[in-house]
N, CA and C of each residue as an Amber inpcrd file, in Angstrom:
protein
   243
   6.7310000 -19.4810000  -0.1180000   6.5390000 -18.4580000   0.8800000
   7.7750000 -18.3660000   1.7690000   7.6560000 -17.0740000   2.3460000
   9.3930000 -16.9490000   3.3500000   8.7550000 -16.9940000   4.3880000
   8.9940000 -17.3280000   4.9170000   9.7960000 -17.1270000   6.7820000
   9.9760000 -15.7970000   7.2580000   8.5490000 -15.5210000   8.1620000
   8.6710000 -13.7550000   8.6060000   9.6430000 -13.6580000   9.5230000
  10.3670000 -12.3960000   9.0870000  12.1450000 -12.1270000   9.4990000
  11.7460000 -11.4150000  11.2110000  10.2710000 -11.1350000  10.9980000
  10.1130000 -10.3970000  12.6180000   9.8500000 -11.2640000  13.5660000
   9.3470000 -12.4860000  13.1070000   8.8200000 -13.1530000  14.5830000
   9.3790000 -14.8420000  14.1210000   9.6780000 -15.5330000  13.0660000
  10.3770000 -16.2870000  12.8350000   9.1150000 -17.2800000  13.1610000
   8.3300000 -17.0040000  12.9870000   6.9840000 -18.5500000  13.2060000
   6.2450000 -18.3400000  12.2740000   6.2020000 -17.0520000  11.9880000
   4.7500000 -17.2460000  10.8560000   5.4810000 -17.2770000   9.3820000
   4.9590000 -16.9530000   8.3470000   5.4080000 -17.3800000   6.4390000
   4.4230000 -15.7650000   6.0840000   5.1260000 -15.2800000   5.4070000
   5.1070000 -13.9540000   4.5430000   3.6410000 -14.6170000   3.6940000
   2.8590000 -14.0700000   3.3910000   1.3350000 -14.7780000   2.4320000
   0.6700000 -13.3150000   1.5910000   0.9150000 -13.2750000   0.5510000
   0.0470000 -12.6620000  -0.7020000  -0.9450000 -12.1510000   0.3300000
  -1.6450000 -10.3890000   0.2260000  -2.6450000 -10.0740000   1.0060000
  -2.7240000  -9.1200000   0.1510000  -4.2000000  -8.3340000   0.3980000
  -4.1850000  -6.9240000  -0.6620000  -5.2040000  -6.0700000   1.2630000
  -4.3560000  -5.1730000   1.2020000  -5.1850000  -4.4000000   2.4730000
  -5.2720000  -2.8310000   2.0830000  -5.8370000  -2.8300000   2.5170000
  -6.2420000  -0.7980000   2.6420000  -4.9050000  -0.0840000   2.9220000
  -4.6810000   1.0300000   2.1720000  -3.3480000   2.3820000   3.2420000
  -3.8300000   3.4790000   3.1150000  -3.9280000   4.4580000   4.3410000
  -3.9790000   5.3280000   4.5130000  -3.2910000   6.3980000   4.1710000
  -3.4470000   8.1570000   4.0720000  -2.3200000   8.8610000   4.3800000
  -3.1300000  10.2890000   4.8590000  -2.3850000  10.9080000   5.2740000
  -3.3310000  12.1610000   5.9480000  -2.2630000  13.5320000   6.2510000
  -3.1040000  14.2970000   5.6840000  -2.2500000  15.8830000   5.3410000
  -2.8960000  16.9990000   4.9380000  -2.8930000  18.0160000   6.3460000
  -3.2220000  19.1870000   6.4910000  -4.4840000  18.6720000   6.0820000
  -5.3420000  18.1860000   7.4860000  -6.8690000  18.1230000   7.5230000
  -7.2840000  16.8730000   5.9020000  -6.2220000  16.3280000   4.9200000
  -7.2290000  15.5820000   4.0020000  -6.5920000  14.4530000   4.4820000
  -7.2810000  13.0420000   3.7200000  -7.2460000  11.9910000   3.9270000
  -7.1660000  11.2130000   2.6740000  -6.3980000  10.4200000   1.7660000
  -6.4210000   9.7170000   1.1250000  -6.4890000   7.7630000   1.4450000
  -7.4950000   7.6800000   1.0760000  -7.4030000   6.0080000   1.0730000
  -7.3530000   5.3530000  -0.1030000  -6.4660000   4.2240000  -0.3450000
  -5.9970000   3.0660000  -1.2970000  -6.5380000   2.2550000  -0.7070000
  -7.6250000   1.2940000  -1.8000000  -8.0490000   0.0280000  -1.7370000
  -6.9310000  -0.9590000  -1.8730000  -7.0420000  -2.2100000  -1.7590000
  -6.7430000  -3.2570000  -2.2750000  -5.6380000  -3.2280000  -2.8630000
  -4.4300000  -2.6640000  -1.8520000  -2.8650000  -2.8660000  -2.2360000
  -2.2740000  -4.1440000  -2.1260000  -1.3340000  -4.5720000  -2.9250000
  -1.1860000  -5.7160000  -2.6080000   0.2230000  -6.1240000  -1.5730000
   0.2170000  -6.8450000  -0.8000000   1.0340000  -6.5520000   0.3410000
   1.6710000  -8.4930000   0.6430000   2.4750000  -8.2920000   1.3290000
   2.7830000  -9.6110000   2.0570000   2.4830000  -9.6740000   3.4570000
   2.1700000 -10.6500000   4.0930000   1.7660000 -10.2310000   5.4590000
   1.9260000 -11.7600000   6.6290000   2.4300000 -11.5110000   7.7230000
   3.0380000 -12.3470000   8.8660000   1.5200000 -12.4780000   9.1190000
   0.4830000 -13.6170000   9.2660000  -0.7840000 -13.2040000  10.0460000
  -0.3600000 -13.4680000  11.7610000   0.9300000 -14.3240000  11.9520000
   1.0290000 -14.7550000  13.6420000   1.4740000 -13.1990000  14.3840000
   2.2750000 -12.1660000  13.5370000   2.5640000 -11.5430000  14.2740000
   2.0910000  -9.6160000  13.6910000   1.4340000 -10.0970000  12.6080000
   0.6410000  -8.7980000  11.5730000   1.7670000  -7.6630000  11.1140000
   3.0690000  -8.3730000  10.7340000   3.9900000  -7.3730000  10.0600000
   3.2550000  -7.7770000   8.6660000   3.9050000  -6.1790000   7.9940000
   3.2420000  -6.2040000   6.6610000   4.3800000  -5.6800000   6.0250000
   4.2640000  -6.1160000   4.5680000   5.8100000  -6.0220000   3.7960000
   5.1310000  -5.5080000   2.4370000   5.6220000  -4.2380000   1.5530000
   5.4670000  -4.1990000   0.5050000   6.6950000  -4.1000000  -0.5680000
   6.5220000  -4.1970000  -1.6150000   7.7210000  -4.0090000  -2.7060000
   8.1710000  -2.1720000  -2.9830000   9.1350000  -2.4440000  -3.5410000
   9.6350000  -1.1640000  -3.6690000   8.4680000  -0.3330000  -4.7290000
   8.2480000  -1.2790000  -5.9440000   7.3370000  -0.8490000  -6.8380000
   6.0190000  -0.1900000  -6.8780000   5.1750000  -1.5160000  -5.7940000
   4.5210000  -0.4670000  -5.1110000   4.1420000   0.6190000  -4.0910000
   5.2910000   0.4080000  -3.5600000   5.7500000   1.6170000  -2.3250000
   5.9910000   3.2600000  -3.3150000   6.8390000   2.7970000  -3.8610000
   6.1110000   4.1870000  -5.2230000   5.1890000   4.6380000  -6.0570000
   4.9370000   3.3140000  -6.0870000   2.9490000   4.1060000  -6.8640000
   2.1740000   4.4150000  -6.0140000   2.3410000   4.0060000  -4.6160000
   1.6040000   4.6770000  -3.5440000   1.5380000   5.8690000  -3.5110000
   3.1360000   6.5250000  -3.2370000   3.6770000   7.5840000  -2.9370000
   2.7580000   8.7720000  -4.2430000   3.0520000   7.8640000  -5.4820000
   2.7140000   8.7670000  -6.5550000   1.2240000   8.8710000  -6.4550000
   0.3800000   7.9760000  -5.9920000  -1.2390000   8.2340000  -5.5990000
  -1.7840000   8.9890000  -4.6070000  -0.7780000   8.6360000  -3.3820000
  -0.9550000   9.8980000  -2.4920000  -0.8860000  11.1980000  -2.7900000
   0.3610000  11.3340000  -3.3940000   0.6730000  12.8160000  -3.7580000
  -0.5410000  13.3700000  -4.4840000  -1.0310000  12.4800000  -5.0250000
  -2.0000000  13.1830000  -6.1890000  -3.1420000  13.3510000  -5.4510000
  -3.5830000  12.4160000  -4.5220000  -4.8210000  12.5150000  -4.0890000
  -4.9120000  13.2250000  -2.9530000  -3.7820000  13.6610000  -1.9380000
  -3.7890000  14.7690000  -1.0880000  -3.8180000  16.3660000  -2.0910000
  -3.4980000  16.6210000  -3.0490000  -3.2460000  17.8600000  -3.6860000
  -4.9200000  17.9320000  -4.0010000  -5.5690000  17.1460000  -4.6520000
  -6.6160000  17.8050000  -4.6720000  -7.6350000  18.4960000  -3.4490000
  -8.5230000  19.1250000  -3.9670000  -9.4410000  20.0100000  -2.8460000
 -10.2130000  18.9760000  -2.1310000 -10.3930000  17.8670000  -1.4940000
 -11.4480000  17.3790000  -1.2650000 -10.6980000  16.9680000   0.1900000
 -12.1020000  16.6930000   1.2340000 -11.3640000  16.0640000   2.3640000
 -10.9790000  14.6530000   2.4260000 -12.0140000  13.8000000   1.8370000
 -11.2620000  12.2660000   1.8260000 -11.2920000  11.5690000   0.6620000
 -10.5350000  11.2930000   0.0540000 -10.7260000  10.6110000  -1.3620000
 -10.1480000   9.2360000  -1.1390000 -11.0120000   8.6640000  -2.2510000
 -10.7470000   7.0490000  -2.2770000 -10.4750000   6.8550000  -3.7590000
  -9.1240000   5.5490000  -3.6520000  -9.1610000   4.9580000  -5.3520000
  -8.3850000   3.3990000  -4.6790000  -9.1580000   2.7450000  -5.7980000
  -8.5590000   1.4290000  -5.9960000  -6.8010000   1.0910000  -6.7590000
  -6.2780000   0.4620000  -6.0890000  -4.7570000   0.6850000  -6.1180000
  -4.7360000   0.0360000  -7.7400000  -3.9410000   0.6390000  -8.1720000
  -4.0970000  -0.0060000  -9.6680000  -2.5110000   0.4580000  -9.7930000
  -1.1310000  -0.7280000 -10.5370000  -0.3270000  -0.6270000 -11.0800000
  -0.2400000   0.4030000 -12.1030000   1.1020000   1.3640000 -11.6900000
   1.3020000   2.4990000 -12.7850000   1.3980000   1.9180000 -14.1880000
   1.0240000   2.6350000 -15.1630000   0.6370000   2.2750000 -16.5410000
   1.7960000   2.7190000 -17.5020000   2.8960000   1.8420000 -17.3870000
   4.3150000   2.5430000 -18.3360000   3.8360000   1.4610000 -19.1770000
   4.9440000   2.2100000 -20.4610000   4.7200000   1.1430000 -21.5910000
   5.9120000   1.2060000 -21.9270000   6.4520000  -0.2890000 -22.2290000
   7.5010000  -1.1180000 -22.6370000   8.3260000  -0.0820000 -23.8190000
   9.8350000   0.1150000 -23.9050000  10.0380000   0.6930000 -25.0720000
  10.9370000  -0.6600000 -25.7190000
């Protein structure tokens, strides 16, 4: 574990938490992202990897018609060439 770079007391620890996003009146929520997290000072750190499958879940789940949609965060599905 690292050494949180914001407050220098607490250790970065494996977490999976909820994210939000919200646009023009809808609401998308992600379950169970997986995250790193300071608990002494509650910074939260994600990877680049999934900072883009977010992006790519949001996008999708604000475009549809509905006001709040929910999905469980699940790793994009590429396949090896």
């Amino acid at each position: 574990m690292t050494i949180c770079e914001e407050c220098g007391n607490g250790q970065r620890r494996p977490a999976l938490r909820a994210t939000v996003a919200e646009k023009d009146g809808h609401t998308a929520l992600v379950l169970g992202v997986p995250v790193e997290v300071c608990y002494p000072c509650g910074q939260v750190w994600l990877t680049m990897d999934i900072a883009k499958r977010l992006d790519e879940l949001f996008t999708a789940m604000l475009a549809i018609d509905v006001e709040v949609a929910t999905r469980h965060f699940e790793p994009s599905r590429t396949s090896a060439a």
